[in-house]
DSSP file (Angstrom, degrees, kcal/mol; ACC not computed):
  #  RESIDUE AA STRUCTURE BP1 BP2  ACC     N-H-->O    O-->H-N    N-H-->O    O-->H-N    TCO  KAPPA ALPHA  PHI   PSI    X-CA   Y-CA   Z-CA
    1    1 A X              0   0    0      0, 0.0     2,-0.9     0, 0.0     4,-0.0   0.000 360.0 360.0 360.0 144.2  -48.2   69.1    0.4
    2    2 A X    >>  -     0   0    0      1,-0.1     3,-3.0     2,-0.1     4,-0.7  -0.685 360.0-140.3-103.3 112.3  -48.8   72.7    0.8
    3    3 A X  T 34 S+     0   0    0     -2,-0.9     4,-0.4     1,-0.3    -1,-0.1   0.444  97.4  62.2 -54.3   4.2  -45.9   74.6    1.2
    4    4 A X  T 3> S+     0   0    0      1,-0.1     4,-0.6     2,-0.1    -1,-0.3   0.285 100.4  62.5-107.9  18.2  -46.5   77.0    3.5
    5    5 A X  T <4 S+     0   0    0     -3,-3.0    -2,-0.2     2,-0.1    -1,-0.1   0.820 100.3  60.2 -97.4 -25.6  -47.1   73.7    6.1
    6    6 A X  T  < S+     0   0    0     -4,-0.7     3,-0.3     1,-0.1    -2,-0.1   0.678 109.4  35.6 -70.3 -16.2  -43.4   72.9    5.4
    7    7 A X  T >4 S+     0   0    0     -4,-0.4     3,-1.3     1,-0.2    -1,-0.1   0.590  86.4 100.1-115.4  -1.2  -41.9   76.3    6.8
    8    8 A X  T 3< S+     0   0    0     -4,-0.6    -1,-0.2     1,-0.2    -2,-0.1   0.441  89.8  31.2 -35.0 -22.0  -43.9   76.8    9.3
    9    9 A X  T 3  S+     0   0    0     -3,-0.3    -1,-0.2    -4,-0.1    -2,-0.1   0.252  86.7 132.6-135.2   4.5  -41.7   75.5   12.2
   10   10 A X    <   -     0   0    0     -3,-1.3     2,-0.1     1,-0.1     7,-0.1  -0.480  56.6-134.6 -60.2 154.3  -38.0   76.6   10.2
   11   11 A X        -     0   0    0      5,-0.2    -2,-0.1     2,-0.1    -1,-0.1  -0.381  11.8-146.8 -68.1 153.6  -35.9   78.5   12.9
   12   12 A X  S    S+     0   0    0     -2,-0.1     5,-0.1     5,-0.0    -1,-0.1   0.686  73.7  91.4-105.1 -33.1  -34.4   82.0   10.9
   13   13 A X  S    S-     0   0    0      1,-0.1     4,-0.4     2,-0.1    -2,-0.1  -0.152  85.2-126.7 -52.7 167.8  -31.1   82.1   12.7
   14   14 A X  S  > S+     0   0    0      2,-0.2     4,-1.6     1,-0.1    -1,-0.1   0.881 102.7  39.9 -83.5 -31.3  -28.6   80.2   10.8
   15   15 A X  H  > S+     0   0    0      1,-0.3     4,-2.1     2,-0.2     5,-0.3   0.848 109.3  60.9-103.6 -28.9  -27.4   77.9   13.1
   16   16 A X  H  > S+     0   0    0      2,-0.2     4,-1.4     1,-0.2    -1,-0.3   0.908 109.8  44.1 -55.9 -40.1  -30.6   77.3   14.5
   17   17 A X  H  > S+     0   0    0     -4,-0.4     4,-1.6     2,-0.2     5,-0.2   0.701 105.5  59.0-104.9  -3.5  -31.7   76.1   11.2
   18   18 A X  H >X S+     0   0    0     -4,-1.6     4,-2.4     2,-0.1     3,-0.8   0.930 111.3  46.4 -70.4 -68.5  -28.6   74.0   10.5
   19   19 A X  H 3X S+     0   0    0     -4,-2.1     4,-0.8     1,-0.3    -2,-0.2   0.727 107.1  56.9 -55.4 -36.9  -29.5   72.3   13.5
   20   20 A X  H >X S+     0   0    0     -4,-1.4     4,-2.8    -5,-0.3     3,-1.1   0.901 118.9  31.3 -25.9 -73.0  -33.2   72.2   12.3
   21   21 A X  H <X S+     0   0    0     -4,-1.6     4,-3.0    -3,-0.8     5,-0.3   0.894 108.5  64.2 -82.3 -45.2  -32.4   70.3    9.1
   22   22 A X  H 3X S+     0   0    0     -4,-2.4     4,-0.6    -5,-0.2    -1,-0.3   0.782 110.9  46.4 -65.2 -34.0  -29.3   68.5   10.7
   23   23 A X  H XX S+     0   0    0     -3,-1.1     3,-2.1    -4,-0.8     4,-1.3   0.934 114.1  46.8 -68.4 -53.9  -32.7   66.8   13.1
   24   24 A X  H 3X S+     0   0    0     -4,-2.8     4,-1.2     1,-0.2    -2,-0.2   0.716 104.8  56.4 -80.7   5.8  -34.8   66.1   10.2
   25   25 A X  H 3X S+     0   0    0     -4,-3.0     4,-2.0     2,-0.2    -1,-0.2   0.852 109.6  43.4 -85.6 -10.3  -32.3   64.7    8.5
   26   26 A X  H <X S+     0   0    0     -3,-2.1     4,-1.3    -4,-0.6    -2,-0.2   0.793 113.4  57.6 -84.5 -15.2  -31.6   61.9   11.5
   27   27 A X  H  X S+     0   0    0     -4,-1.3     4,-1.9     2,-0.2    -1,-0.3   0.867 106.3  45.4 -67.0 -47.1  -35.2   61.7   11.5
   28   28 A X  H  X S+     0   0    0     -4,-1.2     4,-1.2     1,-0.2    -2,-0.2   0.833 114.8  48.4 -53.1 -53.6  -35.0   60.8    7.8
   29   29 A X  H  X S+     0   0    0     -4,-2.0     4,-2.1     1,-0.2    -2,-0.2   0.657 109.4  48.9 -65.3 -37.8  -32.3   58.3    8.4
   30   30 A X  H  X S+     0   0    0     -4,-1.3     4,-2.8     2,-0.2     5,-0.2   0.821 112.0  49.4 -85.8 -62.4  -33.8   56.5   11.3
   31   31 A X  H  X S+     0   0    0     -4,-1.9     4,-1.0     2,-0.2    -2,-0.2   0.782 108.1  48.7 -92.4  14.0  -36.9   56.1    9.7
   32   32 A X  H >X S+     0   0    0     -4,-1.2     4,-2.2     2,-0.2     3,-0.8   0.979 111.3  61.8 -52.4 -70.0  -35.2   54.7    6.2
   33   33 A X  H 3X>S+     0   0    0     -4,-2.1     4,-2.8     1,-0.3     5,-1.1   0.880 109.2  40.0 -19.5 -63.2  -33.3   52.3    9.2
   34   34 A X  H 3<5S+     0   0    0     -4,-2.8    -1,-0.3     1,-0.2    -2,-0.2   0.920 109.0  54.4 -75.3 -36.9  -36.6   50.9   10.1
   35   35 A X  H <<5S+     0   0    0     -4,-1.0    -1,-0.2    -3,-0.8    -2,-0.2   0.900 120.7  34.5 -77.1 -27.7  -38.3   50.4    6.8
   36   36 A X  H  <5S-     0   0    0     -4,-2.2    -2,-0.2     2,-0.3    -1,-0.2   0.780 105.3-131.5 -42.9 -53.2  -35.2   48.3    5.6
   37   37 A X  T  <5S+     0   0    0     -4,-2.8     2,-0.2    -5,-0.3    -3,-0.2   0.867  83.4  73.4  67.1  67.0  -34.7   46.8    9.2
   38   38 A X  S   <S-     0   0    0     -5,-1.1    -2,-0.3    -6,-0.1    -1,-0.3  -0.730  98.0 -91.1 175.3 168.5  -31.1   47.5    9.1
   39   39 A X        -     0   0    0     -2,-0.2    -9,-0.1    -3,-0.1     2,-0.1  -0.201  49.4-110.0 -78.5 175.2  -29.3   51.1    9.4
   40   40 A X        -     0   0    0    -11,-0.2     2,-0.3    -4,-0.0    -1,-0.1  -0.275  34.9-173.7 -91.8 177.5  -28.8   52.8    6.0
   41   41 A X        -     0   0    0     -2,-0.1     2,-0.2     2,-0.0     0, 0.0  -0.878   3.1-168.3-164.0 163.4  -25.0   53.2    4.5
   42   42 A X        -     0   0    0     -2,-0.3     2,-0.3     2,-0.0     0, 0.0  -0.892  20.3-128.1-154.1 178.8  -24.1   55.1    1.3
   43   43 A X        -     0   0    0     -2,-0.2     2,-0.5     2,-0.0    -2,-0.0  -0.955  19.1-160.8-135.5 139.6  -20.5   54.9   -0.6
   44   44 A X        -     0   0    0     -2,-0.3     2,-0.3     2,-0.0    -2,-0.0  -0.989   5.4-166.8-122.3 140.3  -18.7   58.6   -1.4
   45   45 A X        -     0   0    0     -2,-0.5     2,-0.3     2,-0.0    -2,-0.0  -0.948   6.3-171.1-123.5 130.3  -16.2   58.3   -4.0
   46   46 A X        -     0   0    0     -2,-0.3     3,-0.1     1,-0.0    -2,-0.0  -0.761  21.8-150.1-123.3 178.4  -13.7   61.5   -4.3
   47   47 A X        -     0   0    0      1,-0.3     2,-0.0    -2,-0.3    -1,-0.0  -0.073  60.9 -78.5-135.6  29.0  -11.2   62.2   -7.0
   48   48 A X        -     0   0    0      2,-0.0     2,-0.5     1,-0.0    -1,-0.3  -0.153  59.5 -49.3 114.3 141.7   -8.7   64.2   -4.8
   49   49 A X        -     0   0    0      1,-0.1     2,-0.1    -3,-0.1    -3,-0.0  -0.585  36.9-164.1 -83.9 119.2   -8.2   67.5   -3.3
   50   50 A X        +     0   0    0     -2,-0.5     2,-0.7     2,-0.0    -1,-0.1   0.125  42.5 134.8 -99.4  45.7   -8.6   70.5   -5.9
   51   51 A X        -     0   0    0     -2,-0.1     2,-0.1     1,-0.0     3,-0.1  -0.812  48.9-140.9 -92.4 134.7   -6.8   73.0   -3.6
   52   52 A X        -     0   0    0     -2,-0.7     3,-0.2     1,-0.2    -1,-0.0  -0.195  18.6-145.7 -46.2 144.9   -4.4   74.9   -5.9
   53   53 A X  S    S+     0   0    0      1,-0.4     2,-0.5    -2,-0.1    -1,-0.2   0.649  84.1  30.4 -99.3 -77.4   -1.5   75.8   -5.1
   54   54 A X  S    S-     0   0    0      1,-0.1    -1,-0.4    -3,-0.1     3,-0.1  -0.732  98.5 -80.2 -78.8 134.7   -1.8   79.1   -7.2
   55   55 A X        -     0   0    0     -2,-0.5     2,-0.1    -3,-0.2    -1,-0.1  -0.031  35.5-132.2 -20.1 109.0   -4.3   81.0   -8.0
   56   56 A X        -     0   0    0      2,-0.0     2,-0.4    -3,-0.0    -1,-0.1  -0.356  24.5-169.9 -30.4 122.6   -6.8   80.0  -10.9
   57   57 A X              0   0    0     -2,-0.1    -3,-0.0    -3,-0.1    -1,-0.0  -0.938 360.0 360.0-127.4 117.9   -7.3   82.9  -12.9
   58   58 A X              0   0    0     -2,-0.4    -2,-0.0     0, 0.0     0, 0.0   0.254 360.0 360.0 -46.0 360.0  -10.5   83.0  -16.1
């Protein structure tokens, strides 16, 4: 695929292109949904909040 056919249509504002990607990604999802014939799921596993109470220092 030739890249300059993929960035043709990006927005440069930021939020403009959050929104951009945030469409192709339901676009993505939808047509995963259909090629399965049931909607998609995934599983997120976390290990915990790593917010600090003090500062980390290297």
């Amino acid at each position: 695929m030739n890249s300059d056919k993929l960035q043709e249509n990006i927005p440069q504002e930021e939020t403009d292109r959050q929104f951009y990607y945030m469409e192709k990604a339901a676009e993505h999802v939808r047509k995963l949904g259909e090629e399965l014939g049931r909607k998609p799921t995934c599983c997120v596993t976390t290990f915990g909040c790593q917010m600090n109470v003090a500062p980390v220092t290297a």
